[in-house]
C-alpha positions, 0 to 999 in steps of 0.5 A: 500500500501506498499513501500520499499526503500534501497540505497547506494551511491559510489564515483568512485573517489579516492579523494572524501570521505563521509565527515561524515562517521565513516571510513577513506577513505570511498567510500561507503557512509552509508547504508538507509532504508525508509518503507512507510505502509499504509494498510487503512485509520485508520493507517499509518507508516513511518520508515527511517533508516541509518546504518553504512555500515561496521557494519549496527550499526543504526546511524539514525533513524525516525519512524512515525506511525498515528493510529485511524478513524478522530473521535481519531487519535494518532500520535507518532513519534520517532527520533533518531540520533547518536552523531557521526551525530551532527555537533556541540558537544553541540547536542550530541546524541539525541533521541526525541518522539513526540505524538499528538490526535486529535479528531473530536467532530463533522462536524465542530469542532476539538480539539487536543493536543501535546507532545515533550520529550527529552529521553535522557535528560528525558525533557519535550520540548514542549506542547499545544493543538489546537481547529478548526472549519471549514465549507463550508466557512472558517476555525479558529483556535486557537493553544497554545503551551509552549516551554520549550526548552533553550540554549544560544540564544532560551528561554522558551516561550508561543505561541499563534497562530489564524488562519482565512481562507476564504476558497474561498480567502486566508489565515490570521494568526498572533501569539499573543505572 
């Protein structure tokens, strides 16, 4: 299946502008996308677009695509988002790539890792990897991750985290650090 979406809102009122677009007096808020594919059950894609609506110059944009059977699936995940968006000056423009695999060794076990990176400052934000079992009663897990990301108030740290479900009760889970 396959989806598209494009829209575009207007303010009729004259007092009323777009408080973030790049034209003064603006009515015509910026142009968006969103493309949904899905042709079967080893690929989905997922991009969200948002274009100036004077010269369609990108400002926005999220693409998101998983490819692969449950034995190996790779997700990527690219972000993008002009400065002229960033409420604060300390973000600036950012462009961000997430990957993940996953992989089922068998019926019951799932082991997998991630990977977050800051293209624009070529850093490393995150990374860690997960392992699930799961059967007809309960599910446990177990994911570490390392956080690299730092500013004034968020330092780098380590989280663990383990998951029990009872699948015919309720979930428990607490970080460790």
């Amino acid at each position: 299946a396959t989806t598209l979406f494009v829209g575009q809102s207007f303010h009729f009122n004259d007092k009323q502008e777009f408080p973030d677009s790049l034209h003064a007096g603006s009515h015509v808020s910026d142009l968006i996308a969103a493309l949904q594919v899905n042709p079967g059950s080893w690929w989905d894609g997922f991009a969200r677009l948002r274009m100036d609506s004077q010269t369609l110059r990108v400002r926005q944009a999220d693409l998101l695509t998983t490819l692969g059977p449950q034995q190996f699936r790779v997700t990527v995940n690219y972000s993008f988002i002009d400065d002229a968006l960033s409420l604060l000056d300390t973000f600036g423009a950012r462009q961000e790539i997430n990957v993940g695999v996953t992989s089922r060794i068998d019926e019951h076990w799932t082991v997998g890792a991630i990977y977050s990176g800051d293209l624009e400052a070529g850093k490393t934000r995150l990374y860690g990897a997960n392992v699930k079992y799961e059967d007809e009663c309960f599910v446990f897990g177990v994911q570490a991750e390392r956080r690299l990301y730092h500013d004034q108030v968020v330092s780098p740290d380590t989280r663990v985290l383990f998951q029990i479900v009872f699948k015919q009760l309720t979930s428990v889970q607490s970080r460790v650090f």
